[in-house]
N, C-alpha and C positions, 0 to 999 in steps of 0.2 A: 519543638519540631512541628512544623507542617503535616496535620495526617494523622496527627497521633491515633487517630481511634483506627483508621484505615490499617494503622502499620500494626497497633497491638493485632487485631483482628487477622490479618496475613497469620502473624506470627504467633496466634493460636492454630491457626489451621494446620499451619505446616508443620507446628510441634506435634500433633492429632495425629497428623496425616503419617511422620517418620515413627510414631509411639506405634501404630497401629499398622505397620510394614515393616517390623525389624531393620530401622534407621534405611531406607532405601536411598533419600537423599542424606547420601552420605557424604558430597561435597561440599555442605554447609551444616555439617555437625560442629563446624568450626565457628563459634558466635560471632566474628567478624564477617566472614562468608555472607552467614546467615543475614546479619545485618545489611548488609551492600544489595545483596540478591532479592530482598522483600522492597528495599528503596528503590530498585532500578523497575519491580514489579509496580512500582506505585507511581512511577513515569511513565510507564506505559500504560497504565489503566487510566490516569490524565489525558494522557492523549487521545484515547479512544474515548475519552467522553468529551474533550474539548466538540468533537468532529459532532456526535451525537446532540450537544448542546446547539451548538451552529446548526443545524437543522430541524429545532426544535424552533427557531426564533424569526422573527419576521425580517428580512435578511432585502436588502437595498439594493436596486437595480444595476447601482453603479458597480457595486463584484463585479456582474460580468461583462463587462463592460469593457474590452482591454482597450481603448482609450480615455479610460478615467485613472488620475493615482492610488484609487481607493481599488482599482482590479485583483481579485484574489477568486483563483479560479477552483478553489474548492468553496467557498464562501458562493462564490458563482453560480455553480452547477445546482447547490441545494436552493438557492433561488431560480435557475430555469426549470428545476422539476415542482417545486411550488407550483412554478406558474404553469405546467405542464406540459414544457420542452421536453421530455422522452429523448429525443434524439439530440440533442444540442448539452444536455448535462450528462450524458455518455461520453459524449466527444470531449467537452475540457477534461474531466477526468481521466479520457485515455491521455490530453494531451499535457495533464498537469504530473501524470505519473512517467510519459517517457521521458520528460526535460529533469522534472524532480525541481527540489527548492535550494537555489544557490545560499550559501549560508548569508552570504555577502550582500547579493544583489535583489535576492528572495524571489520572484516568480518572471523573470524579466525576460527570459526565453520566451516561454511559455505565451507571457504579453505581446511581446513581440512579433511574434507569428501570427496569433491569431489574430489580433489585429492589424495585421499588413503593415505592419511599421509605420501605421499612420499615412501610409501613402492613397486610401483610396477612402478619403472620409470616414463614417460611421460605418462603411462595409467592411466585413472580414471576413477569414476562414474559416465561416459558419461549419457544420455538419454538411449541411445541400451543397455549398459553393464547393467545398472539397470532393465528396463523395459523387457530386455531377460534375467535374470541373478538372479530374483526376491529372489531366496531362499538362493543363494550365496549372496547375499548384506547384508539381511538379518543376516545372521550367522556372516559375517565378521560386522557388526555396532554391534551387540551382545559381538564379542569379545576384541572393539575396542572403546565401546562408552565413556572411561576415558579419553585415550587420544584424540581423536577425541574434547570433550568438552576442554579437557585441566584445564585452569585458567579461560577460557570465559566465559561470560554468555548470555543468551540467550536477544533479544534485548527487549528495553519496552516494548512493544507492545505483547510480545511472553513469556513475563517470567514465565508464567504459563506452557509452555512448559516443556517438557520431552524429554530428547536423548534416552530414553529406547528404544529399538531393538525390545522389548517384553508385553512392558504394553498396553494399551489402548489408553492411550492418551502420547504417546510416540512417538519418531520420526519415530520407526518402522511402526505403525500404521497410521500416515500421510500420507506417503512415499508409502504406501502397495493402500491406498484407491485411492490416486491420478494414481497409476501404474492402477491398474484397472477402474476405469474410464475414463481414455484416450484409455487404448489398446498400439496399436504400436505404431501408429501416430498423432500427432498432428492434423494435417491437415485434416485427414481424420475425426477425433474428429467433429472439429467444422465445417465441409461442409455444413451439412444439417441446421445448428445452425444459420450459416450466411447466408444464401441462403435464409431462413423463417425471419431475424433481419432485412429492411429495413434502419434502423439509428443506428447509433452509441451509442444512450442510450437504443435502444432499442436490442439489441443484449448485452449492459453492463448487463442489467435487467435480462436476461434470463441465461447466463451464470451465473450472481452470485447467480440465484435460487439453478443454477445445483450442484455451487462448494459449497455453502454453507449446501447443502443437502447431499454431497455426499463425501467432501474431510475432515476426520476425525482432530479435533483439529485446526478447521482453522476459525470455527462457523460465524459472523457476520465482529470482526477485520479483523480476518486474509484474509477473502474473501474480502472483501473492498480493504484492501491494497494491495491483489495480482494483480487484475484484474486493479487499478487504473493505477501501475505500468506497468501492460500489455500496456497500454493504453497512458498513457504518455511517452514510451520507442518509440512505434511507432511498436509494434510484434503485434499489436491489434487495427483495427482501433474501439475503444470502447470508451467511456465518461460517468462517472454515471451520473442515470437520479435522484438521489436522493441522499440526506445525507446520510439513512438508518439509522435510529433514532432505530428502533425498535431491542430491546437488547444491545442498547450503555449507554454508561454511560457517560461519560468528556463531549461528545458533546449534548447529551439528557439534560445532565439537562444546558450545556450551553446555551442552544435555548430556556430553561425554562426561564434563566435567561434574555438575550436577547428581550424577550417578554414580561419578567415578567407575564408570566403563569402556572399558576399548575393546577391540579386534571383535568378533564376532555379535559380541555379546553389546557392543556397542554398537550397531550397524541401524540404519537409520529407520528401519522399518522399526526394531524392536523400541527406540525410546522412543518412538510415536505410541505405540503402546503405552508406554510407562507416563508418558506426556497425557495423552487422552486420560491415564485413570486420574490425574495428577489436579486435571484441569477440570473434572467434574465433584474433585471433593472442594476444590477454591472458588465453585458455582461463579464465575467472573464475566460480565459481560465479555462479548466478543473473546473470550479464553484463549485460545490458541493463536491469536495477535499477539494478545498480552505475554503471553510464554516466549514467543518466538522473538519478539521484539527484546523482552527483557534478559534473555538466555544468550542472544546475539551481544548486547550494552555491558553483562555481566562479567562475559566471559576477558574480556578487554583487561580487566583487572579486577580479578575478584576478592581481592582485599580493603580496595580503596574504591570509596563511591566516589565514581564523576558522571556529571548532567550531561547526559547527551541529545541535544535538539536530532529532530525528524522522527 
């Protein structure tokens, strides 16, 4: 097995962790459980470091490029902040986490758009072009948003999504809430934001108040996984300080089960508790990704390990 040392290593901790709390995780006293729920923990601690690796590395102009085949706009973004685009590796990130990754087609939305579907040269949906250009974007995703979607679809996480230019909870309407809550700048955005954030969870915290309150169709998911990405890309020194149980569902009721608690005593405040002490004895980078991701993947079936991409 892949990991070996990763997985024993889990699997002392969490033996440690239930010896030393009167078996708390009592929904994997069960060693199959057990098993499945430490391998789903070790996909998601891959993942988070694929992302941290990719921005450790010297990373090729053509990512962000979305008129090259090599386009990958997480690949992307940690190369325009290299080069020190602030605002241009913001922007794919919001735009690679509202589309999400088709399993099928992989980031082709996402290409599509920003690139103008290849219709205006090397120019695209920059940051400035959008953000100065607000009513013109607008009109052209209106009269563009068939083939822009194309055959793709919008990634797990997001398939409740809309390309609409005009609905509500439409791409238009994302795109519109986000341009106005930043303004021009980025940087200038979050001055006062991190100035007031002395830690890194605690600057996560506040920003996911702002974007969750305020960036249209992106509600609890989509703000989790923007800001994580911020965060593990390295455009964000940020880290959540919690799972965010509260309006989740794969991971809410997986922490249910992990606990084996319901009704009161399961309510989402309290196994963030029990998550937070949970996640400081498994010292993990970015932890509560790792938790919430793996707790969401587990619960699906927690007898039988299956690989889940994203």
């Amino acid at each position: 097995m892949k990991n070996t040392a990763l997985y024993l290593s889990l699997e002392n901790k969490i033996n440690t962790y239930n010896l030393q709390n009167g078996n708390i995780l009592s929904g994997i006293l069960d060693p199959i459980k057990k098993d499945v729920f430490i391998r789903q923990l070790i996909d998601s601690i891959r993942r988070v470091k694929y992302v941290e690796t990719v921005r450790s590395r010297t990373i090729s102009p053509e990512r962000a490029d979305p008129n090259n085949n090599l386009f990958d706009p997480i690949k992307g973004a940690c190369y325009l902040f290299q080069q020190g685009n602030f605002d241009e590796a913001n922007w794919l990130i919001f735009l690679s986490t509202h589309f999400g990754i088709d399993p099928v087609n992989g980031w082709k939305i996402t290409k599509n758009l920003y690139g103008k579907l290849g219709q205006d040269g090397n120019n695209k949906w920059s940051w400035g072009n959008v953000s100065n250009n607000l009513n013109t974007f607008l009109t052209w995703l209106d009269n563009n948003s068939l083939q822009i979607k194309d055959n793709a679809k919008f990634g797990n996480h997001r398939r409740y999504q809309s390309i609409s230019a005009t609905s509500n909870a439409g791409t238009g309407a994302t795109i519109t809430s986000y341009v106005n809550l930043i303004g021009n700048s980025h940087s200038s955005f979050f001055s006062n934001i991190i100035e007031d954030s002395p830690t890194p969870r605690i600057l996560f915290n506040r920003l996911y108040r702002i974007y969750k309150r305020d960036i249209k169709g992106f509600s609890r998911l989509g703000t989790f996984d923007f800001l994580c990405m911020l965060g593990k890309s390295g455009i964000l020194n940020i880290e959540p300080d919690t799972p965010y149980l509260k309006g989740a569902s794969g991971p809410l009721t997986g922490a249910r089960m992990l606990y084996n608690l319901n009704g009161q005593q399961g309510n989402a405040s309290s196994l963030e508790s029990y998550l937070i002490n949970l996640e400081t004895h498994l010292q993990l980078s970015f932890g509560m990704q790792v938790l919430e991701d793996a707790l969401c993947n587990w619960q699906k079936n927690p007898a039988q390990y299956i690989y889940f991409n994203g």
